[in-house]
Steps between C-alpha positions, in 0.01 A plus 500: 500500500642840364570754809593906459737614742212704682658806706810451233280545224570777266361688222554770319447832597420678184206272502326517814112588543602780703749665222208404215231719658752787598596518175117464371405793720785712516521466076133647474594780761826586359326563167226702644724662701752571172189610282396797723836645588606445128149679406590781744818505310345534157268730612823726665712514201213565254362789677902631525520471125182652452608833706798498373346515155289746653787700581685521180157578314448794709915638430386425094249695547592777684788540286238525206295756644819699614551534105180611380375836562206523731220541282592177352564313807069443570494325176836294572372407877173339361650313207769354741253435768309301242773324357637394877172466648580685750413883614711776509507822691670787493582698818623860536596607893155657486295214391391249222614657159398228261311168491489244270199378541342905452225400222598141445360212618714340778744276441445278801198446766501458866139250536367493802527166648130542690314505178742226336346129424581224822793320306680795579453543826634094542811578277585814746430275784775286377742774464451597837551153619787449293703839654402437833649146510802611288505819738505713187525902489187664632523832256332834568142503339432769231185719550393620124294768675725738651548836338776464245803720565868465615401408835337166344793405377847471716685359251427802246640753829774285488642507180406871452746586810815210449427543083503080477252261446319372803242218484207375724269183506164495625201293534185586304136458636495158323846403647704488168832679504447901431867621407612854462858652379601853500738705298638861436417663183693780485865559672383807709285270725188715382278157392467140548344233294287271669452158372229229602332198449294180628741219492227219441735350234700402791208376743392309169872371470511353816124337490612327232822393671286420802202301252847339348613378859164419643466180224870387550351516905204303425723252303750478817195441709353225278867348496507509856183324555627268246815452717297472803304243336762324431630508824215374657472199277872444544420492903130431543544149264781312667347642849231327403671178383681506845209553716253226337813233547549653859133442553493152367820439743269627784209251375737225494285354228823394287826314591707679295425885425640642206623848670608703155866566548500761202871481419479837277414731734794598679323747687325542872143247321809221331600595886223385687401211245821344612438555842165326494647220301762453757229534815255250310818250448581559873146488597427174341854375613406533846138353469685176349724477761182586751307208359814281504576585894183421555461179348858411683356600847212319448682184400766566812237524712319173426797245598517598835092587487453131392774342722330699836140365343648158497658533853212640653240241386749198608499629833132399585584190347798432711515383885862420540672756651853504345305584142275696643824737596672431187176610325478814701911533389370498137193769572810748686751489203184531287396829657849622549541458131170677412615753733823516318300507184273755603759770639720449148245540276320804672881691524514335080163667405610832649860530403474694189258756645704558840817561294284725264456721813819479617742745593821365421838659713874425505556103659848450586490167394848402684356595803161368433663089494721566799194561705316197359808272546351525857193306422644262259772358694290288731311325220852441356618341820187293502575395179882435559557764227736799519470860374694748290489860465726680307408829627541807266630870554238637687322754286616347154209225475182740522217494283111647538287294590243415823709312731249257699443365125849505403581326813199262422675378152841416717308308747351342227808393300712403774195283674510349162875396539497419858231234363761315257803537680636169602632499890863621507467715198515854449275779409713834343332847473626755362392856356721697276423813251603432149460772178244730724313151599481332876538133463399266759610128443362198768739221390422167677651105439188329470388341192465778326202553218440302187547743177128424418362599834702815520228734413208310570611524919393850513145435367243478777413139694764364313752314727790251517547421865789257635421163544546484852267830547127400646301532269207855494834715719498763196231666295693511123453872573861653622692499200199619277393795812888556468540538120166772529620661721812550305359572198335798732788607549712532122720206573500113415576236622620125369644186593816354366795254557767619711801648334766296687402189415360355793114312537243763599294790411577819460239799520584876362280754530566834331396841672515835330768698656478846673666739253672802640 
């Protein structure tokens, strides 16, 4: 069964969900965002180049009127103002001198945007909206019904005193640009031409700019809910492939649930299909080796079940007194080895979720055997067996790891020796850190452990006792509760000949060492 890495999976950045929407989102923004400041730009160098066009219309022309004498200069106002479209006026210190607009019909019109028809008033509404979010230039409004004269007109003040060209902008009642440029006439300072017009060309202009960029906006937008669409199906589908597997895992109506892997997504959804493949795997895993447990306890427990059954019902039946007492032998070792039963496979069926919880700290593991040399000794001595220790550095053989449990796997191991170790022999322990790893070996001169058998000791309520051992004194539990609780803790452990040649077994257990 195929298994990812889980937290050492890794994809690739540039494709993760997170980076796809940002860039969804933030692509539709950045063009909004673009399109107004570039229309504010558009709109800001056309109205320069208008002015400034302005500008050099008005020096043309005052130079022309300079050069004519003045009863010509009526006559060459209006024909300019017509062929400009703009009006011109001619101011003396004392007042208005000339107009070109005096008996001709006006070249442009200021409408009034009250009487003007309601697609108007939603196109100005959309100027305004579109200068107050680009913060664009509130100008001075121009008021068509003031008296006309110098004082109407700065600019015209100003370039009859400095003799240069000064320009203004204002805003007319129906908020198009209302531009105005002022020149001398004559060198004495004695008049000023005064030019102006209503700049809807340029509100026009920019319309159309803005008409231009609200299509490529609506085309960004559909895009974008494309993209988003896509998106969704991209996420929502294999969501959905994941969830109906998860919920058929949950129903537990199939053996084996096909949990999509989705090997080309190597973002955070190929991610979490992995994930769920791996938990299903592990799930299932451990509801095998549930069912199996179970169906080993419940075949453990009916031997010594059936034997106290057996004993029990022979006792009614029996009146001499020597097997009455050996009967009532057989029921003690019989409940002694439920007992014994009973205790291993409760601390079995809890292992992996106690270690789970566990909070694992530095175990000297030097110091850990030299205090249970203590309790080993006299079951040595009973067994005319002696004991070796080849005690470490202290502080060089420490791992992580929850030391009752830890302590649990030596008792285990060594128990295990102490049980095939001939009388006379001797048991060697010895823990040593090799390559960042603590390794404990238990070497004993017993008959050691067929190369066939060498893995299946550590399965549960499997057992190869000595001959002379009564028969029911171990559960088939301490190497399997020894191997878990390894396993718990990122070691392993394994059985093997010893290395000098002598008859015996030789157990090595490897520990994860404490880095500095």
């Amino acid at each position: 069964m195929p298994r990812s890495d889980d937290l050492s999976v890794r994809w690739s950045g540039r494709l993760s969900i997170k980076r796809r929407i940002l860039a969804v989102n933030i692509f539709a923004l950045a063009i909004l965002a673009g399109s107004l400041f570039y229309l504010d730009s558009f709109r800001g160098r056309i109205l320069s180049t208008r002015l400034a066009q302005v500008e050099t219309e008005v020096e043309m022309i005052a130079t022309a009127v300079a050069a004519v004498p003045g009863s010509e200069r009526q006559a060459l106002l209006a024909a300019l103002g017509r062929k400009s479209g703009t009006r011109l006026r001619l101011y003396g210190r004392e007042g208005k001198v000339m107009d070109s607009w005096d008996g001709q019909p006006p070249t442009y019109h200021l409408r009034d945007p009250e009487v003007e028809p309601w697609p108007k008033d939603i196109a100005r509404l959309l100027d305004r909206g579109f200068d107050a979010i680009v913060g664009g230039r509130d100008l001075p409004p121009f008021e068509p019904g003031l008296e006309d004269g110098l004082a109407v007109w700065p600019e015209a003040r100003t370039a009859l005193a400095s003799g240069r060209v000064a320009t203004a902008i204002r805003r007319a009642p129906e908020g198009t640009p209302f531009l105005s440029a002022a020149a001398p006439v004559s060198n004495d300072g004695s008049s000023v031409l005064l030019l102006t017009v209503n700049a809807r060309d340029v509100r026009t202009a920019v319309r159309a700019e803005r008409l231009t960029l609200g299509v490529v906006l609506i085309s960004t937008i559909i895009l974008s809910v494309l993209l988003s669409i896509f998106l969704a199906r991209t996420i929502a589908k294999p969501l959905r492939r994941l969830a109906r597997a998860a919920h058929r895992v949950r129903l537990g109506r199939a053996r084996e649930v096909d949990v999509p892997l989705l090997p080309s997504r190597r973002d955070e959804i190929g991610l979490l299909a992995r994930a769920l493949h791996d938990m299903t795997h592990s799930l299932r895993s451990r509801i095998d080796a549930t069912e199996a447990f179970a169906a080993d306890v419940t075949h453990e427990l009916k031997n010594p079940l059936a034997s106290l059954r057996s004993a029990v019902d022979s006792l009614e039946r029996v009146d001499d007194a020597a097997l009455r007492q050996q009967l009532l032998d057989v029921v003690r070792d019989d409940v002694r080895r439920l007992d014994r039963l009973i205790v291993d496979i409760a601390e079995t069926s809890r292992l992996d979720a106690e270690l789970s919880r566990a909070r694992f700290e530095p175990v000297d593991l030097g110091s850990m055997i030299e205090s249970l040399m203590a309790l080993w000794e006299p079951r040595a001595e009973s067994g005319q067996v002696a004991l070796a220790f080849a005690r470490p550095r202290k502080g060089t053989a420490v791992i992580m790891g929850e030391e009752s449990r830890i302590a649990r796997v030596l008792d285990n191991i060594v128990d295990n020796a102490l049980s095939f170790a001939p009388p006379g022999s001797l048991i060697e322990i010895a823990a040593t850190t090799v390559d960042r790893e603590v390794i404990v070996t238990v070497e004993d001169e017993g008959p050691g452990v067929p190369q066939d058998k060498r893995q299946a000791i550590f399965n549960r309520f499997y057992s190869i006792r000595p001959d002379n051992e009564a028969f029911g004194g171990h559960s088939g539990l301490g190497l399997a509760i020894a191997r878990a609780i390894v396993d718990g803790h990122g070691g392993a452990i394994v059985v093997e000949d010893r290395h000098d040649g002598r008859k015996g077994a030789r157990f090595v257990i490897r520990f994860p060492g404490v880095t500095a």
